[in-house]
C-alpha positions as CSV (number, residue, x, y, z in Angstrom):
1,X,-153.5,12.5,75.8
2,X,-156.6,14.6,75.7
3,X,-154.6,18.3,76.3
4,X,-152.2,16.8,73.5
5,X,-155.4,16.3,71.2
6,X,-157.0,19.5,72.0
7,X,-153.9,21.6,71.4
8,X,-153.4,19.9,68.0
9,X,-157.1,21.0,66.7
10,X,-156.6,24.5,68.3
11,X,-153.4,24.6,66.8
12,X,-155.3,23.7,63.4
13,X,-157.5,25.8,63.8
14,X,-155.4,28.8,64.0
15,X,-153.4,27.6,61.3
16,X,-156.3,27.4,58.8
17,X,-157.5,31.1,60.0
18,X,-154.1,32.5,59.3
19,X,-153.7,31.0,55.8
20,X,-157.3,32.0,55.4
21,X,-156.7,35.4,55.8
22,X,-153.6,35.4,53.4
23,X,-155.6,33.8,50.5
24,X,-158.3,36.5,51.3
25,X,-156.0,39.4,51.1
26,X,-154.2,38.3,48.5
27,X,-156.2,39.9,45.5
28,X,-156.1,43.2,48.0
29,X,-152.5,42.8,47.5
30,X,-152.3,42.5,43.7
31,X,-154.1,45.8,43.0
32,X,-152.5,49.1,42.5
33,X,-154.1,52.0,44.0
34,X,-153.1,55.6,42.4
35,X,-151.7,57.7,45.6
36,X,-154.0,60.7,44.8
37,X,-155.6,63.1,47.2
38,X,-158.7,61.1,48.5
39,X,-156.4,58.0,49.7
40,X,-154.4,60.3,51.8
41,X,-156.2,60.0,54.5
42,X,-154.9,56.3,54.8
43,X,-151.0,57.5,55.5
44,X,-151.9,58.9,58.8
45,X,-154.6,56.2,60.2
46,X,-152.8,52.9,59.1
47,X,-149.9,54.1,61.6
48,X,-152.7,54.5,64.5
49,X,-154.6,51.4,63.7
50,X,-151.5,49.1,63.0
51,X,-150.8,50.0,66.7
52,X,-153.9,49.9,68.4
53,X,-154.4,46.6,67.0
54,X,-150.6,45.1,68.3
55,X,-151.4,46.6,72.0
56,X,-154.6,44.6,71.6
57,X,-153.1,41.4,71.1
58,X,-150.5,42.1,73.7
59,X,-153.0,43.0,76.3
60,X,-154.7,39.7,75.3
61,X,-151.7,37.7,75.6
62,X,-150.5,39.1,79.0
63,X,-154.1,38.9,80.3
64,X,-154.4,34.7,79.4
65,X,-150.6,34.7,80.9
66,X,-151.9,36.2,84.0
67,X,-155.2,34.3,84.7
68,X,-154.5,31.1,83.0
69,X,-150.7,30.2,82.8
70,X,-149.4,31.8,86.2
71,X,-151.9,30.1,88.5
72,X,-151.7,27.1,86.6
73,X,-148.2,26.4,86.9
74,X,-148.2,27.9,90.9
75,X,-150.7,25.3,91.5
76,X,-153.5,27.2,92.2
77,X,-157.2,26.0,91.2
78,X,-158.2,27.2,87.6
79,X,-161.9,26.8,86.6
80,X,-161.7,25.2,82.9
């Protein structure tokens, strides 16, 4: 009963942050910015960061897969 608990407030949780986010970036969204020659730099970094920041979260899901999930379900001891 407690794991069920605790997953619905982390579940919450991360549902609060996400929708937090979108209401933040929202007015970011609404504005038009002119395509002139100092934003330019933007067309070549966005690429670079939009990446960097997917392998991030991929490392960070395969690293909680592989010390957290796999033992767990082998039935090996995990320190909580």
């Amino acid at each position: 009963m407690m794991n069920r608990m605790h997953a619905s407030r982390v579940a919450r949780a991360a549902f609060l942050a996400a929708v937090t986010i979108i209401v933040v970036a929202t007015p970011a969204a609404a504005t038009t910015v002119i395509a002139d020659a100092k934003y330019q730099w933007y067309y070549w970094l966005a690429p670079i960061l939009m990446l960097s920041f997917i392998g991030l979260v991929l490392q960070m899901c395969g690293g909680y897969i592989k010390k957290v999930l796999l033992p767990k379900y082998r039935g090996k001891r995990v320190d909580e």
